[in-house]
PLY file of the C-alpha trace (Angstrom):
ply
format ascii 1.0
element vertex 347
property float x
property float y
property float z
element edge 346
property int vertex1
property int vertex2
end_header
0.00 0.00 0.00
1.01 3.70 -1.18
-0.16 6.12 1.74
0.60 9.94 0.62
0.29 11.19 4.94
0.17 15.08 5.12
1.86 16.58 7.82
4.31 13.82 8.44
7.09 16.02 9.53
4.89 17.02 12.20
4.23 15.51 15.63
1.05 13.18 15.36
2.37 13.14 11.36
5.67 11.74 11.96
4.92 9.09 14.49
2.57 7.97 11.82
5.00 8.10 9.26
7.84 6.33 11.82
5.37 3.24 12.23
4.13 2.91 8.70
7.35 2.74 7.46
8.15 -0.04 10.65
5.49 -2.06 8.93
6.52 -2.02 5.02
3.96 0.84 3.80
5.15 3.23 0.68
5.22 6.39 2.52
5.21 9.83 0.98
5.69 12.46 3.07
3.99 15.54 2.24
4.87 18.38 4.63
5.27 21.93 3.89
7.79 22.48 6.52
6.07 25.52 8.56
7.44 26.79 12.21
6.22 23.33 14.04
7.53 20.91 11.53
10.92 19.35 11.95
12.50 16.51 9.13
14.57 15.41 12.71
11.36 13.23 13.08
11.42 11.12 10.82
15.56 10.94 10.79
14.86 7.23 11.91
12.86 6.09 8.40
14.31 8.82 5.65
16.83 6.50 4.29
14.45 3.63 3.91
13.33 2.50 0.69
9.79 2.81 1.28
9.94 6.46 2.20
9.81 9.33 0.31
9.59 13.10 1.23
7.84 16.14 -0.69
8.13 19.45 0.43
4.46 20.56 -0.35
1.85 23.34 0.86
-1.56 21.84 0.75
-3.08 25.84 0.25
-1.31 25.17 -3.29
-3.44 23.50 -5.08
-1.01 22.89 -8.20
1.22 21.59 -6.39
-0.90 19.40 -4.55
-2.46 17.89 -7.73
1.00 17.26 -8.84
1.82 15.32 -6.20
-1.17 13.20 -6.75
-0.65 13.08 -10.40
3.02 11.54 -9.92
2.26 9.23 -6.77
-1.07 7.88 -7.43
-1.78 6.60 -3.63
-3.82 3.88 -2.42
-4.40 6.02 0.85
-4.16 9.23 2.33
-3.68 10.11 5.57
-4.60 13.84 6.49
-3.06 14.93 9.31
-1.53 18.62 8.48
-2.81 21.84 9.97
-2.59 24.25 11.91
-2.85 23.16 15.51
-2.01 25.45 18.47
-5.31 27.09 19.85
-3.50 30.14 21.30
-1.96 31.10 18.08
-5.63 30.59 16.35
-6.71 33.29 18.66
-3.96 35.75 17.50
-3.92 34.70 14.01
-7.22 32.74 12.95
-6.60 33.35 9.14
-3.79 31.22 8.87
-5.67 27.86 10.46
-8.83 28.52 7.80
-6.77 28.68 5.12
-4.54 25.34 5.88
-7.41 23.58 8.17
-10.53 24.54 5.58
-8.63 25.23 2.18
-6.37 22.99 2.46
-8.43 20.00 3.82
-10.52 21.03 0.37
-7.99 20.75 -1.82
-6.73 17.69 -0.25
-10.35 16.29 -1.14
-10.22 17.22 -4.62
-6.88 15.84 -5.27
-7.34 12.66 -3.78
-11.20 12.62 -5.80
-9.01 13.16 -8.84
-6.50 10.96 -8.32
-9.24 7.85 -7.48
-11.33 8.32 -10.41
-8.11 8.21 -12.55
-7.19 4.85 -10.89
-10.68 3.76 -11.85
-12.02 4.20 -8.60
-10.80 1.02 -6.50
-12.40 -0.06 -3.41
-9.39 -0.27 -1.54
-9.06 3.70 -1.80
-9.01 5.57 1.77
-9.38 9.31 2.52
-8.22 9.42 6.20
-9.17 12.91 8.12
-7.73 12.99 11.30
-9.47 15.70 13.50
-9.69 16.23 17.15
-12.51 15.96 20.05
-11.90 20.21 20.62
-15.15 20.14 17.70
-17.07 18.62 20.62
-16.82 21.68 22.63
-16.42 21.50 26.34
-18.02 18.97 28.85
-18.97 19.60 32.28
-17.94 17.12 35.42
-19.42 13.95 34.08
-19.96 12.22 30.34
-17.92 11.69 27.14
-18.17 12.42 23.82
-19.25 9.81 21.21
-18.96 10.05 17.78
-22.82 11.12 17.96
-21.90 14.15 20.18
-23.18 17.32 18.15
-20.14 19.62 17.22
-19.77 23.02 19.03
-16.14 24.52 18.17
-15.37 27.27 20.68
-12.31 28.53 19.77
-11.07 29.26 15.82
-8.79 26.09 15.52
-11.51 24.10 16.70
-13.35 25.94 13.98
-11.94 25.23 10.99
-11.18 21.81 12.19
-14.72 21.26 12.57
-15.07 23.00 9.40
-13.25 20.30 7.56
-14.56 17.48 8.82
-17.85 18.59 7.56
-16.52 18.88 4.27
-14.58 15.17 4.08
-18.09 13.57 5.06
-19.77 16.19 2.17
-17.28 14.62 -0.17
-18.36 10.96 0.70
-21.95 11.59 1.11
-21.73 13.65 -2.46
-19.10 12.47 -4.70
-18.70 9.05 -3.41
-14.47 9.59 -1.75
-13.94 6.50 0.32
-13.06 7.99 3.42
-12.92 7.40 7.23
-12.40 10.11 9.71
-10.55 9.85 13.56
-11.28 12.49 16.25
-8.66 12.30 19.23
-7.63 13.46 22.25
-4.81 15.16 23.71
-1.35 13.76 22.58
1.90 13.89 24.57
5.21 11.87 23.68
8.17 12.10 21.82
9.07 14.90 18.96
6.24 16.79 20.58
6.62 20.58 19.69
7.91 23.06 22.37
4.83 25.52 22.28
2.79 22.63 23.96
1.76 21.96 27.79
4.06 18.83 28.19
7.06 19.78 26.36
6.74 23.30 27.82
6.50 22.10 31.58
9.46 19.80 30.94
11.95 22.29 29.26
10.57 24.97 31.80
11.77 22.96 34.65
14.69 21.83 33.40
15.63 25.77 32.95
14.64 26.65 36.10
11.88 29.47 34.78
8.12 29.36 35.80
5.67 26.54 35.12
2.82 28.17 33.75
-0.47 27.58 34.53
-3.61 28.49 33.25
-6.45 29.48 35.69
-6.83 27.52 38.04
-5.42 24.63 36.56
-8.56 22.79 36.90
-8.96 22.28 33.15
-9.65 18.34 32.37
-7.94 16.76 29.24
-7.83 13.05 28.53
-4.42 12.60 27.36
-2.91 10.07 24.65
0.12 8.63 23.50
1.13 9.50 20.39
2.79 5.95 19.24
-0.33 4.46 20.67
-2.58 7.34 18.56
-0.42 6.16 15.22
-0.78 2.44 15.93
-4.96 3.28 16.30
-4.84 5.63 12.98
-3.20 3.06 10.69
-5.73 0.33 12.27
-8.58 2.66 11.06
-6.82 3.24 7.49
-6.83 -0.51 7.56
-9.84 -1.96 9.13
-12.52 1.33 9.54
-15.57 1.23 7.92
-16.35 3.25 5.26
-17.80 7.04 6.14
-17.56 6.35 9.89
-16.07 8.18 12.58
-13.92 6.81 15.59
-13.46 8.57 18.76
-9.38 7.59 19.83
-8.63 8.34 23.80
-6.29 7.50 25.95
-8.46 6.34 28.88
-6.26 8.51 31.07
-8.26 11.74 32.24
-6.40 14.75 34.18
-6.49 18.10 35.34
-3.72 20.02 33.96
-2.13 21.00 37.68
-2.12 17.25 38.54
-0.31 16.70 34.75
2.20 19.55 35.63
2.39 17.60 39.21
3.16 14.37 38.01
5.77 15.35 35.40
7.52 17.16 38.04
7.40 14.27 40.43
9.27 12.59 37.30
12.09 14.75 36.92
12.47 15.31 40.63
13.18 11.53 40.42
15.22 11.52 37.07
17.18 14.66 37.53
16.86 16.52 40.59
17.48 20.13 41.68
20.04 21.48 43.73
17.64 22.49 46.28
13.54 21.88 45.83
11.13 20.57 43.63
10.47 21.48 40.40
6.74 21.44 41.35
7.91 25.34 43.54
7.99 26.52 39.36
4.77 26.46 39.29
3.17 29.79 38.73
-0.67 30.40 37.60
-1.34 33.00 35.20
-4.49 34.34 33.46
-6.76 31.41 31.23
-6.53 31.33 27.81
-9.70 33.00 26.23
-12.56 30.38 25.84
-11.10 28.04 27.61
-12.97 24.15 27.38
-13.05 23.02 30.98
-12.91 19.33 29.99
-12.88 17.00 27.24
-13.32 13.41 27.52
-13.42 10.63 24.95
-15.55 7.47 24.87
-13.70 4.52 22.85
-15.95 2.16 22.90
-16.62 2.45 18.84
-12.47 1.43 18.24
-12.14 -0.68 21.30
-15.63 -2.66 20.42
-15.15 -2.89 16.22
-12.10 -2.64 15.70
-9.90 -3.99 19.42
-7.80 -1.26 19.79
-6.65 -0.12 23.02
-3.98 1.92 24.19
-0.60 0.27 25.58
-0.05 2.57 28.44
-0.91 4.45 31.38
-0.52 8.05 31.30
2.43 7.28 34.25
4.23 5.02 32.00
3.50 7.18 29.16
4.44 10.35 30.99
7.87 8.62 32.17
8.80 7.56 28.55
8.08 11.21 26.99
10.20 12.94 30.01
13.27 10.57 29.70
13.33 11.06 26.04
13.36 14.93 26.24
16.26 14.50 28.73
17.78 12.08 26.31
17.40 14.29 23.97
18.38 17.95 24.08
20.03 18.30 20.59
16.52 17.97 19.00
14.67 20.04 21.67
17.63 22.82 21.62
17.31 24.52 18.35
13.22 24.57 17.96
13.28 27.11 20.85
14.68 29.68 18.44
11.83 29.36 16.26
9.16 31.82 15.99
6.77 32.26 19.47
8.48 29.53 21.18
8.46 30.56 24.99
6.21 33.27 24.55
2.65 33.67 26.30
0.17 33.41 22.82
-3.64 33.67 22.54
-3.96 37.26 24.56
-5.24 39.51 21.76
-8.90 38.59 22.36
0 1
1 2
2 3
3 4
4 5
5 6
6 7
7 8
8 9
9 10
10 11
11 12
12 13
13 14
14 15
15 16
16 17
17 18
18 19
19 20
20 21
21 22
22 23
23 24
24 25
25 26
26 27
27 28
28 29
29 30
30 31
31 32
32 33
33 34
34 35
35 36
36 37
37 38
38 39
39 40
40 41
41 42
42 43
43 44
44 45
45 46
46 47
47 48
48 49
49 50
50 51
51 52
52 53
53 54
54 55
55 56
56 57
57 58
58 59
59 60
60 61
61 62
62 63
63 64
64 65
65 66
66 67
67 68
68 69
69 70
70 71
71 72
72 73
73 74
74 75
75 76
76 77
77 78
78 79
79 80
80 81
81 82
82 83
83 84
84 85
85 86
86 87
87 88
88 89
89 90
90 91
91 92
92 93
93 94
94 95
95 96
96 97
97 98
98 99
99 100
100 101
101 102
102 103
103 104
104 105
105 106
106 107
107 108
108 109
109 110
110 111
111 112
112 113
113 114
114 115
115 116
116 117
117 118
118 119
119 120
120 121
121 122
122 123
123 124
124 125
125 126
126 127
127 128
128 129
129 130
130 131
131 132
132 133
133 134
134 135
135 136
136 137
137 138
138 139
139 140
140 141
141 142
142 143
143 144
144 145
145 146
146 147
147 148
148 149
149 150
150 151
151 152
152 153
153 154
154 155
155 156
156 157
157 158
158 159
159 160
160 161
161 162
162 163
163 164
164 165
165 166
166 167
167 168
168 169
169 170
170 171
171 172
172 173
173 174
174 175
175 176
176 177
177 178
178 179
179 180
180 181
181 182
182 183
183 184
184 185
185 186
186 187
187 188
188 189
189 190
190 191
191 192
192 193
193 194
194 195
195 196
196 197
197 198
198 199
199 200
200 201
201 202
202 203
203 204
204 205
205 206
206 207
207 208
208 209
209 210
210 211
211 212
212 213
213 214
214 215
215 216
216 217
217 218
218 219
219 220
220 221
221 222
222 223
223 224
224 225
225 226
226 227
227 228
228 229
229 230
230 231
231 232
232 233
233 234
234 235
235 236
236 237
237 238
238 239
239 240
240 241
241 242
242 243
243 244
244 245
245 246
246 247
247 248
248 249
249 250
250 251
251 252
252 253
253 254
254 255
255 256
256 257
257 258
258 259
259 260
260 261
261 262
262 263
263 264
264 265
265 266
266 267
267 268
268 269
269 270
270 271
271 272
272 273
273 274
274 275
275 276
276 277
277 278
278 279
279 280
280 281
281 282
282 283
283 284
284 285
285 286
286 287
287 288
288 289
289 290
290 291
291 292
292 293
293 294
294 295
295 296
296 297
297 298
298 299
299 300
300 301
301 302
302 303
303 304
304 305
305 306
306 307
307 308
308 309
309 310
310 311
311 312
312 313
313 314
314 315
315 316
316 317
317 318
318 319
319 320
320 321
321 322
322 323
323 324
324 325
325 326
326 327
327 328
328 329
329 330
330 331
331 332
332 333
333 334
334 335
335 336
336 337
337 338
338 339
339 340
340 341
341 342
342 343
343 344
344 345
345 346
């Protein structure tokens, strides 16, 4: 199988791309290389013969058809866009035109590029989205794959936005596709503009923690190997223009997150003097802020029997010892553009 996956120097993208290869999948690599990509990634895979890497905008539509036209996949796994919600808030633009526009032309290539095969059954357009189109929950329930959408912030928005037009394209046209809505990742290769990552390389500087609020904000939080492994068994095994809710099973208020990580590093590599939970310094919410999401699995876990591997401890105590294992990938990304700087204030 051919699998053109967008975004895969990304992190969600290139774990996907790390573990396809793994497996013997033709990998293309489509990634346009913005501020919160990184090729380091996928460093593992790049030589191997199954993997190949375009550098590709998918706002360019040319360039996306050409892609298509030379590749001809059997798959496509969506996965780029713009991501951080604090940087929607001070630049929305920028996530409608790669999260709505591109996600559109995306469609039309891939519609293209299966009628020109002769429109095989084995085609799949995968979307993968995220549960912040559910909204925000209150102290109890989870959201389904039934749970009506209310984005409340504009990366949830366009997000949201493009789902709606991936199932338009297979209720209309006929695409083959299957769409994934997750929850929070954390592991390796995650991007320094991000809770985790930021609360590790925080600590290990010795500046404030930050916190917003309260820090009473619920997320259910999921390892990204574990999110790859349940994205390729969707490409594989999902049924045809259904969505699957993927969780972690491992719910937590951001202050006992930031609690537990600390905890970790006091163990792997302690202070001088203290914890490095007496960082920890609350500051004012983000606008809009969801007070909880929360994923039911029981679509994946039930049709498909996939589970996650880990705990969020053991996941947690894998993603800390590979940032301290690994500063010369971690080290240069702080240069780039809004790393370590408080984002999402102009509302």
């Amino acid at each position: 199988m051919k699998i053109i996956v967008t975004g895969g120097a990304g992190f969600i993208g290139s774990a996907v791309v790390r573990q396809a290869v793994r497996e013997g999948l033709e990998v293309v690599n489509l990634d346009a290389l913005t501020y919160a990509a990184c090729l380091d990634n996928v460093a593992s895979v790049s030589n191997a013969p199954n993997y190949s890497f375009v550098k590709c905008d998918i706002t360019d539509r040319a360039a996306v058809d050409a892609v298509f036209d030379e590749h001809a996949p059997d798959a496509v796994m969506h996965l780029a866009a713009e991501s951080h919600v604090d940087r929607s808030i001070d630049g929305p633009g920028a996530f409608i035109e790669t999260n709505v526009m591109g996600t559109y032309n995306l469609l039309e290539a891939a519609r293209a590029s299966w009628a020109a095969q002769g429109k095989p059954e084995g085609f799949r357009f995968h979307h993968i989205s995220t549960d912040e189109v559910f909204g925000s929950l209150g102290e109890t329930g989870q959201f389904t794959e039934d749970t009506p959408y209310d984005p409340r912030s504009p990366y949830s928005a366009s997000k949201a936005a493009s789902d709606h037009l991936v199932r338009a394209w297979h209720e209309t046209y006929g695409l083959p596709v299957v769409l994934t809505n997750c929850s929070n990742n954390y592991g390796p290769f995650h991007f320094p503009e991000k809770l985790v990552p930021v609360v590790i390389l925080n600590a290990l500087h010795g500046r404030p923690i930050p916190i917003y609020g309260k820090g009473e904000n619920v997320r259910d939080w999921l390892y990204v190997e574990d999110h790859a492994d349940a994205l390729l068994t969707v490409l594989r095994r999902g049924e045809l223009g259904r969505s699957y809710n993927i969780g972690g099973e491992n719910e937590a208020r951001n202050i006992d997150l930031v609690q537990m990580i600390c905890a970790l590093l006091d163990r792997m590599q302690p202070r001088e003097s203290g914890s490095y939970a007496d960082l920890i310094t609350y500051v004012t919410d983000r606008p809009g802020h969801d007070a909880r999401y929360a994923i039911d699995p029981t679509r994946i876990s039930t049709e498909l029997g996939w589970r996650p591997s880990v705990t969020l401890e053991q996941g947690l105590e894998k993603t800390v010892r590979w940032y301290l294992d690994n500063e010369a990938w971690w080290r240069p990304l702080l240069e780039r553009d809004g790393v370590g700087n408080r984002l999402g204030t102009k509302a």
